[in-house]
N, C-alpha and C positions, 0 to 999 in steps of 0.2 A: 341866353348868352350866345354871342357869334363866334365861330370858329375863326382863328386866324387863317390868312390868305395858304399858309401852307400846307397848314393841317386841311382845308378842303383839298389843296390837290391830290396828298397822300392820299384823301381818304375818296377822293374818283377814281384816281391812280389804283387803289384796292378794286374797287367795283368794275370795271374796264378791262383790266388786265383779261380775264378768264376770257371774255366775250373777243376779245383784240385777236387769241390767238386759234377762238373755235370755227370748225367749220361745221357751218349750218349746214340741214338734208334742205335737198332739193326738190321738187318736182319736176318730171318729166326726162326724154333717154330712152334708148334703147339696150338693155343687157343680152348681150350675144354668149350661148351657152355650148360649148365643145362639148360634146359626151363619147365616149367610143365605143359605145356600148346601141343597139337599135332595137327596137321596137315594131310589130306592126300595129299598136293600139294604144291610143293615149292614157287608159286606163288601165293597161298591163303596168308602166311603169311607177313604182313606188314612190321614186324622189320625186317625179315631174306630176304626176296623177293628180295628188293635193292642191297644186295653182289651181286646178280648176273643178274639181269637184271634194267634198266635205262628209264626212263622218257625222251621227250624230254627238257620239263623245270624242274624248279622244284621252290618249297618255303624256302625261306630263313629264318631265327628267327624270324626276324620282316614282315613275309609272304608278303615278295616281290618275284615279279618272276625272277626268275636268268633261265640264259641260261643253261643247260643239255649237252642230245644228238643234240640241236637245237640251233645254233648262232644266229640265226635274223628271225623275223617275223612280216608279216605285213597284214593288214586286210585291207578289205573294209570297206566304213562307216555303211553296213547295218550290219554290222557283220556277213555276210553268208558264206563270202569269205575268207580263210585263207592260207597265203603261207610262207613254213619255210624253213628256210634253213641248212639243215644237216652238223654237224659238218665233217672236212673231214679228212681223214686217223684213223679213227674210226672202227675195226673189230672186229665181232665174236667169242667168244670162238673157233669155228671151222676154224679161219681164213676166213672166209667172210665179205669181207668186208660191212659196215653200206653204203648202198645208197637208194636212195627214193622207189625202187621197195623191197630192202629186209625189210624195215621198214613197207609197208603198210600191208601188210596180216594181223598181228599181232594188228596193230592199229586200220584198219578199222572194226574188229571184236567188240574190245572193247568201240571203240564210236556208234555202231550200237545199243547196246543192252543199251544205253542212250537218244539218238538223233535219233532213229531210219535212217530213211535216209538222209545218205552221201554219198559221193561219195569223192573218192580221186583220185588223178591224177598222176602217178609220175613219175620224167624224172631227170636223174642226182642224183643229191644232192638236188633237190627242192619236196616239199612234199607242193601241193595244195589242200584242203580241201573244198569243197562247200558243203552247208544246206541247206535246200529250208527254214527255218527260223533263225532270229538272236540267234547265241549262245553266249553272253556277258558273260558265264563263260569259255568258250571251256580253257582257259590258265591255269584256277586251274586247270579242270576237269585232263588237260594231266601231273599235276605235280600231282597226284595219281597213285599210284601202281596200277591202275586197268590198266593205257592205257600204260605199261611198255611196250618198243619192244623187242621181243624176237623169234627166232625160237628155234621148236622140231626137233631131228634127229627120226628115224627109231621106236630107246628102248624109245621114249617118254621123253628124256632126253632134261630137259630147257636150251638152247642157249640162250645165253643174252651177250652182251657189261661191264659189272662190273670188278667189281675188283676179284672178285672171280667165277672161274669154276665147276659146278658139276661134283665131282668124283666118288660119289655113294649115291646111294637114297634108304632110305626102308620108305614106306608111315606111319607117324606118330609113327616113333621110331628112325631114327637116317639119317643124312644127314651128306657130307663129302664134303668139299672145297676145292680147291688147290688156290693159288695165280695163277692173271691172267697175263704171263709175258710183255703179248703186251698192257695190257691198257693204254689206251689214256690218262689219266691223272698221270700215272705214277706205278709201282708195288708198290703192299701193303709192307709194312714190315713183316707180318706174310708167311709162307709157304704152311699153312693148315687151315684149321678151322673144327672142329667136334663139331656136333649137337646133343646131345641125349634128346630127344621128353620124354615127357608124367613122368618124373622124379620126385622125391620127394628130391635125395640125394643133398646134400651140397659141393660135392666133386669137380666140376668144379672149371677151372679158374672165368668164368661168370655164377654166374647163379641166375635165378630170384626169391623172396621172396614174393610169393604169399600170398594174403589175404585171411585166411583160419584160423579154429580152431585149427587145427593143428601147433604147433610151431617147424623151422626148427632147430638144434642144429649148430650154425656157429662155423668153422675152427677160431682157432686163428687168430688175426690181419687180419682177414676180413675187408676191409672196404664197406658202406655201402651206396648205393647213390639211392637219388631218384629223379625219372622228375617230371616237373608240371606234376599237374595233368590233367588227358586227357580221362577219363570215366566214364562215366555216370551211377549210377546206380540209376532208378528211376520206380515208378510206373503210369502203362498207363489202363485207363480205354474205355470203348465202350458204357457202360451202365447203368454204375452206376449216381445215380440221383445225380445232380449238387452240390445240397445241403449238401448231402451225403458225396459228392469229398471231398466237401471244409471244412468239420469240420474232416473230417480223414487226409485233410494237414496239420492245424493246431496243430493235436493234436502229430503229430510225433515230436517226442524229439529223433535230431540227435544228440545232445550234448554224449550220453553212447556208438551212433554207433560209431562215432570220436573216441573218448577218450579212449573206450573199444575196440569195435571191431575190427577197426582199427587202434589201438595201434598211435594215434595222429599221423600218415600218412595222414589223409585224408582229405578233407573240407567237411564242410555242403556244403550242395548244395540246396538255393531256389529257381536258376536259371538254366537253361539249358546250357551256357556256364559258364563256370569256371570265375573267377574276371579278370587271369593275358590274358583271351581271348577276352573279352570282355569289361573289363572296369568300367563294371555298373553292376555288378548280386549285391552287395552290396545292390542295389535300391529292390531289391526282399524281401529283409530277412525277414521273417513273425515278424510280435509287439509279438510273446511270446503263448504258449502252452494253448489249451483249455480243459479246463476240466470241466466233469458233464454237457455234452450236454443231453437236454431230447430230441433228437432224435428218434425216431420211427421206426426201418428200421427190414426186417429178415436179419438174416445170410447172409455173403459176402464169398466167398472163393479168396484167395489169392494165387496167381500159384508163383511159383521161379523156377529155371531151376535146374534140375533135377543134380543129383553128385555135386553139387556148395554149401559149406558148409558154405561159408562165406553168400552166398545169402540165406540159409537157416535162418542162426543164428539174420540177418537182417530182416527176413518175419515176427521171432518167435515175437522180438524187438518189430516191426509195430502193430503186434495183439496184444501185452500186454498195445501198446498207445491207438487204437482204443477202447480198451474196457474202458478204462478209461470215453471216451470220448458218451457210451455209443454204440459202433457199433461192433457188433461181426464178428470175423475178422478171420478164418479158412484157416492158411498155408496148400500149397498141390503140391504138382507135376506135376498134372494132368491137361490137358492140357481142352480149356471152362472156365476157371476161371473168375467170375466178375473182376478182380483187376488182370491185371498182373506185376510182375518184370520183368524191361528191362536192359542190361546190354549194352551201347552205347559206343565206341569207338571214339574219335576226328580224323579225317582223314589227318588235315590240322591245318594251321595257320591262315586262312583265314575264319572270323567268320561270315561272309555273307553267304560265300557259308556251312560254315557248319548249319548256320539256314536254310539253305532252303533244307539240306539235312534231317534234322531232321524234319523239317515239311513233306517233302515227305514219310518220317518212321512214323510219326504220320496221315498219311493220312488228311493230312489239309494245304497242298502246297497254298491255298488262300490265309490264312495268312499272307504268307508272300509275297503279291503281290506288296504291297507297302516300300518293302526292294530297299534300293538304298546305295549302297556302298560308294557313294559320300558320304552318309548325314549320320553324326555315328548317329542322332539321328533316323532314321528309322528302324535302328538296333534295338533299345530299343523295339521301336513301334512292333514290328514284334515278339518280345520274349513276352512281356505283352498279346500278341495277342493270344498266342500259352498257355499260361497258363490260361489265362481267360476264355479259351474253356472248361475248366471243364474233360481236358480229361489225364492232365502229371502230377504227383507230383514229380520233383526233390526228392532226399535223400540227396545223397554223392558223391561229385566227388574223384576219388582213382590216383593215379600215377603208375607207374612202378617201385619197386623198387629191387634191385639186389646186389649180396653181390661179391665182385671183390676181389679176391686175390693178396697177397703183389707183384707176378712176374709180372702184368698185369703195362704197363704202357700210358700214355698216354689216358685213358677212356673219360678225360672231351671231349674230340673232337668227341669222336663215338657216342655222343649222340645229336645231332640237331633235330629242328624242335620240339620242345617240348618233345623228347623224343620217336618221333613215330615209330623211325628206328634207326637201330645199324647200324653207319658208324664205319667197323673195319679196315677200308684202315688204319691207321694211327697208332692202336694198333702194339706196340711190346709187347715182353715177354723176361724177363731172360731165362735163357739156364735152 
């Protein structure tokens, strides 16, 4: 039976339409990337790091481990014993191919200066790992930028597996990408990517909107995106007396640093992980502001990190509460301070191993002895644990956020993992 003349048009009319008003990715472009933040090594950097070198696993949103550079692995029940198996036809920016001998150098370097002795084995495609004690985290520890595999050539230039090749390096002013055409999961859309370090301008494709006194002036039809939040910025003490601590927690009113300082980006923070990491920092939130403590104490000095305007204008903030509360509270730069400002980075998705890495930063890894990933309620137990010690007061947790130009397409995909890293495989650009 034939369709009347109408009914086909309607029914191309149907099929057309979606395609009439999509825009196809493109191949090829250059993404030019603002950061105001500098580096002297391409591999210090978290968000940038991953263009061009790879993990063998990694964390997914909801920090599960996905397979990487490594298909399959399996342990012994003591957990000392660990053997993975190397993705295959996997190469080098330099065309070397990924096999278990060019992986270890690079790895065993960076699980040593953790675990101290290991020892790796490797033959083929199989990468055997033995500890002389159980490592139950060893699967996060390798989906961190720290145990990336990568070799150096000759000029000190980073070889890695990514999507993107270094094509030229000047230490904390400008980095230059090329597209990697052999990568195993397929080439990027973009051709190039350029880095410029240490920047204030607005004039990139990508580039990021620091938290600062300073206000950037944005290009028309910017749009504006920001990730969970994912740092910390909190006060850590050694020796300030207990009592001391805990009426200078109270008495901080995050509500002006949120609202003001951080132009409502940012969360209170009573807890050391964030809510959407944790679940429970909710359970933290202080009953409300103390004032007219008749406290007895001398002068405290409060250290912030030096050039950091935003941590400054937050130090000024905390002493104007403190005195309130009757404790004199002296911002400075100089380093010996009673009171210091810490500014903490989330590494992961995995909120186990990121307490137990912040109790290590906090010099108090006991604490969280009785942390069991199994049990979300040990979780709890182990953050109550760490702030009862009289030694962290949360502030503010902050996000990453970044101002993208109308040509950039495709952004929501290059931001995973809470935002920790810039996946730009997937970014095209207009001509």
């Amino acid at each position: 039976m034939r369709l009347h003349a109408w009914a086909w048009l309607a029914l191309s009319s149907l099929l057309l339409s979606p395609l009439a008003g999509a825009t196809l990715p493109r191949y090829g472009g250059t993404l030019t990337v603002e950061l105001s933040s500098t580096w002297n090594s391409v591999e210090s950097s978290a968000a940038i790091a991953p263009l061009v070198t790879e993990t063998l696993v990694r964390l997914n949103e909801n920090g599960e481990i996905e397979p990487m550079l490594a298909t399959a692995w399996q342990r012994d029940a003591d957990r000392k014993r660990w053997r993975f198996s190397l993705r295959p036809r996997v190469v080098f920016h330099d065309s070397e191919p990924l096999t278990a001998s060019t992986a270890a150098p690079s790895l065993i370097a960076a699980l040593k200066k953790k675990y101290g002795d290991v020892n790796i084995t490797a033959g083929g495609q199989a990468l055997v790992l033995q500890f002389d004690r159980a490592v139950p985290d060893l699967l996060t520890e390798l989906a961190s930028p720290r145990t990336a595999i990568f070799r150096t050539s000759d000029k000190n230039t980073l070889i890695g597996t990514g999507p993107f090749r270094v094509t030229a390096w000047e230490p904390s002013h400008k980095l230059t990408l090329a597209a990697f055409d052999d990568y195993w999961a397929g080439r990027p859309f973009l051709d190039s990517v350029t880095v410029n370090l240490g920047t204030t301008r607005a004039l990139g494709d990508v580039f990021d909107i620091p938290f600062s006194q300073t206000r950037r002036v944005l290009p028309e039809r910017t749009r504006i995106w920001s990730s969970p939040v994912h740092e910390l910025i909190a006060l850590v003490s050694d020796n300030v007396q207990p009592e001391v601590f805990d009426a200078l927690a109270l008495a901080i009113d995050r509500v002006p640093i949120v609202n003001v300082l951080a132009q409502r980006r940012a969360e209170a923070a009573f807890g050391l992980l964030p809510q959407w990491l944790s679940g429970y920092a909710f359970l933290f939130a202080a009953p409300g502001k103390q004032m007219g403590s008749q406290l007895r104490t001398g002068p405290l000095t409060l250290s912030y990190p030096a050039n950091d305007g935003f941590a400054r204008s937050i130090a000024e903030r905390i002493a104007l509460n403190a005195r309130d509360a009757g404790i004199i509270l002296q911002p400075t730069t100089n380093a010996g301070a009673a009171v210091r400002m810490v500014r903490w980075q989330l590494e992961s998705t995995d909120a186990a191993a990121e307490l137990v890495r912040l109790s290590t930063m906090l010099g108090m890894l006991d604490r969280a002895n009785s942390l069991n990933p199994a049990k979300p309620e040990t979780l709890y137990e182990a953050e109550r644990a760490l702030l009862d010690a009289h030694r962290v007061i949360p502030i503010v947790h902050l996000p990453e956020v970044y101002g993208i130009a109308p040509r950039v397409h495709n952004w929501e995909t290059a931001q995973k993992n809470g935002g920790f890293v810039l996946h730009l495989d997937n970014i095209w650009v207009d001509p």
